[in-house]
C-alpha positions, -999 to +999 in steps of 0.1 A: +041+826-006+070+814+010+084+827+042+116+819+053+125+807+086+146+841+091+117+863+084+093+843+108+120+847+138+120+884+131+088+888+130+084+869+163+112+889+179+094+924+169+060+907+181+081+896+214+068+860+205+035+867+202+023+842+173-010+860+156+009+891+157+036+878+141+016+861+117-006+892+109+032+908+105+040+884+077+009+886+059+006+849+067-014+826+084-010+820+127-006+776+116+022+789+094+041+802+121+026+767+141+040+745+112+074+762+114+080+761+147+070+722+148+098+718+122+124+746+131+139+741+170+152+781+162+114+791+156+104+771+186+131+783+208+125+820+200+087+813+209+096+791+243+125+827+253+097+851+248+071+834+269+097+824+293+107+861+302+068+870+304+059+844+325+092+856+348+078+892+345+045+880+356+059+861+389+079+894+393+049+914+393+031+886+416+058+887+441+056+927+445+015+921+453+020+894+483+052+915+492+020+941+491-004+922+511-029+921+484-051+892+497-057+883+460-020+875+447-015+853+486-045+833+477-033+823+444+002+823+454-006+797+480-032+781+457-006+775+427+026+775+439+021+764+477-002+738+461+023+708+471+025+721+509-018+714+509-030+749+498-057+733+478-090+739+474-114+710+481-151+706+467-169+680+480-203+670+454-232+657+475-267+651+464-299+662+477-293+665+516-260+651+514-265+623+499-247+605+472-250+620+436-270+597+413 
């Protein structure tokens, strides 16, 4: 079956750009939706929008926990997005008794 590059973008909007749900929508397979959106910068796009605003909503959320104090969301705030001012975490690989790994 053929599915139209209209029907996939409304599937994607009522799935909030979720692909397999979309997919599952359709009655089609998750690569068709793939294939499409390879092809179709409109299929793409509507993807890219939907996971754009749940990646904001995400931050949003992230930004009430360290406005919180919740020790978790300041360690991966500082370990992602503080990454660049040296909030990294650093693993050092020794062998037996510190020596060098063979």
């Amino acid at each position: 079956m053929l599915y139209s590059t209209a029907d996939i973008i409304k599937a994607l909007e009522k799935t909030h750009g979720m692909i397999y749900l979309a997919a599952e929508d359709l009655g089609c397979a998750a690569i068709t939706i793939y294939r499409r959106a390879e092809k179709v910068a409109a299929v793409r796009e509507t993807i890219d929008s939907y996971r754009g605003k749940l990646i904001d909503k995400a931050e949003l959320k992230l930004e009430q926990a360290v406005l919180n104090g919740e020790p978790w969301a300041i360690q991966f705030t500082l370990k992602t997005i503080g990454k660049h001012r040296g909030y990294v975490e650093r693993q050092e690989v020794t062998g037996a008794d510190g020596g060098a790994v063979l």
